[in-house]
N, C-alpha and C positions, 0 to 999 in steps of 0.2 A: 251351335254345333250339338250340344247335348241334346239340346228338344228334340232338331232335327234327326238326331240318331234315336232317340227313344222310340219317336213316333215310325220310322224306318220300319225298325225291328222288331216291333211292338214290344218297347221292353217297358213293364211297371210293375209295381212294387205291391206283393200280394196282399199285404194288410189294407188296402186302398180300394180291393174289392174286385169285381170283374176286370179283366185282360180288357184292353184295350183291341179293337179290330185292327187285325196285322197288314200291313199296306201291300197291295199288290204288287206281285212280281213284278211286273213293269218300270216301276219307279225303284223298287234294291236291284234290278238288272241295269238300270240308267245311272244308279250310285256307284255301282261295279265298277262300270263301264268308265265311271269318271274319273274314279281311282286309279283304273288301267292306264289310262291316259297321261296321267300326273304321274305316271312311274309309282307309284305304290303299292303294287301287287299284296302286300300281306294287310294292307288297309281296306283293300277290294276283294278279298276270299271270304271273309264273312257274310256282306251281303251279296255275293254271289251263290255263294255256297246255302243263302234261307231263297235264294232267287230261282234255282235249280228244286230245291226240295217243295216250291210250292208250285214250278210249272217242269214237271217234268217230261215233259213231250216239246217243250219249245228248244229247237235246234241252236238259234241263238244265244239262249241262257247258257246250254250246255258247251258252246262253241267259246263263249268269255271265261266260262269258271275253266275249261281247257286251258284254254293261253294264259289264267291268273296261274293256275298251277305249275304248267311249264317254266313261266315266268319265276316262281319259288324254287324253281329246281326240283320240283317232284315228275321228275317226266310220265313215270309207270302211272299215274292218275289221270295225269294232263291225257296221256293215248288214252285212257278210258273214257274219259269225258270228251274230246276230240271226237271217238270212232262213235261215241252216242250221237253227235251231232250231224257226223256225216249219215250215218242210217237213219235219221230219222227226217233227213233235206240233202238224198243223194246229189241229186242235179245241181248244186253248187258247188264250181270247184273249189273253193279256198277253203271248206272243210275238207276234202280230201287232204290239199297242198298239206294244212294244218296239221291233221295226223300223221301224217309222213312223218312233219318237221320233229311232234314228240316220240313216234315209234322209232325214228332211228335214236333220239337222243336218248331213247327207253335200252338201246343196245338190240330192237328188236329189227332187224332188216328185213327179212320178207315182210313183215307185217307193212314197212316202213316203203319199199317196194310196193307191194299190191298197192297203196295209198297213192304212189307218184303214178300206178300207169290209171287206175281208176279218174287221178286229178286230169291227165290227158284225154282220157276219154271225153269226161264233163265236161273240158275244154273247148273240146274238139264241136262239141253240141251247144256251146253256151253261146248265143247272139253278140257279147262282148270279149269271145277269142281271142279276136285279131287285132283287142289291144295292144301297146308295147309293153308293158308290165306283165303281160299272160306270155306272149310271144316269148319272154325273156323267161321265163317260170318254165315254159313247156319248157325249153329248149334244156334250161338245167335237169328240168326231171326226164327227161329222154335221154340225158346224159348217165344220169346217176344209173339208172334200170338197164342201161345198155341196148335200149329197142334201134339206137339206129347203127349198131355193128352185133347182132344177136348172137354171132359166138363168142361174145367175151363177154361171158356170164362170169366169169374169175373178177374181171376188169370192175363189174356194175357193184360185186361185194366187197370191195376194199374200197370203193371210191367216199362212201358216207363218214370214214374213217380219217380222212383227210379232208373234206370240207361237211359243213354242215347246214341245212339248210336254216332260211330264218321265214319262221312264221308270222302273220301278219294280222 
């Protein structure tokens, strides 16, 4: 485990001379990822966190260190790094789903709002819609925003207050 962490993170020891070549994104995004997995979210924000900082345009990376953060309870981070991932790979929905899940838990609702009808839209477009897993999603986030009774805009902002959604 050490080696393998050294080598990761390029961590070595400066009287030893030149740094070591720092490992590609790819493989601290697959260590993240593996962390996430195993329930260990504060094991997996490190290399998530040098995984984000050396690809900072890949949707993905920024989609994991989201839901690591979420996961620690930092919501206001998680929707930041969440809403990076959805603009920079609109057309998927489960970055929208995603931010939603941290912008309401951020206490932020419209933010958290726009996110459930965008994730509807993306839905609505994506060739694997009319899965049961999407079909069950849409149906919560059309609940939440209130699109299928449009006068109880009252109704769609008290409702994220009593349930919550879960990110995936």
């Amino acid at each position: 485990a050490y080696y393998l962490g050294r080598d990761l993170f390029g961590l070595t020891s400066e009287h030893l001379g030149a740094r070591a070549p720092l490992a590609p994104a790819s493989l601290l995004h697959g260590l993240g990822v593996e962390r996430l997995a195993a329930s260990d979210p504060a094991g997996a924000r490190p290399a998530l966190e040098r995984a984000a900082a050396m690809a900072p345009d890949d949707a993905d990376v920024a989609a994991s260190l989201g839901l690591c953060l979420l996961a620690l309870g930092d919501a206001a981070d998680a929707t930041r790094w969440l809403g990076r991932a959805r603009t920079l790979d609109p057309r998927w929905p489960m970055h929208h789903w995603n931010h939603a899940a941290a912008a309401l838990a951020a206490g932020a609702t419209a933010d958290g709002h726009a996110s459930l009808r965008a994730y509807v839209r993306a839905i609505e477009r994506s060739p694997n819609g009319a899965a049961a897993e999407h079909r069950a999603r849409r149906a919560q986030a059309v609940e939440l925003v209130g699109e299928q009774h449009p006068p109880t805009a009252r109704r769609a902002r008290t409702l994220p207050h009593r349930r919550r959604l879960a990110p995936t």
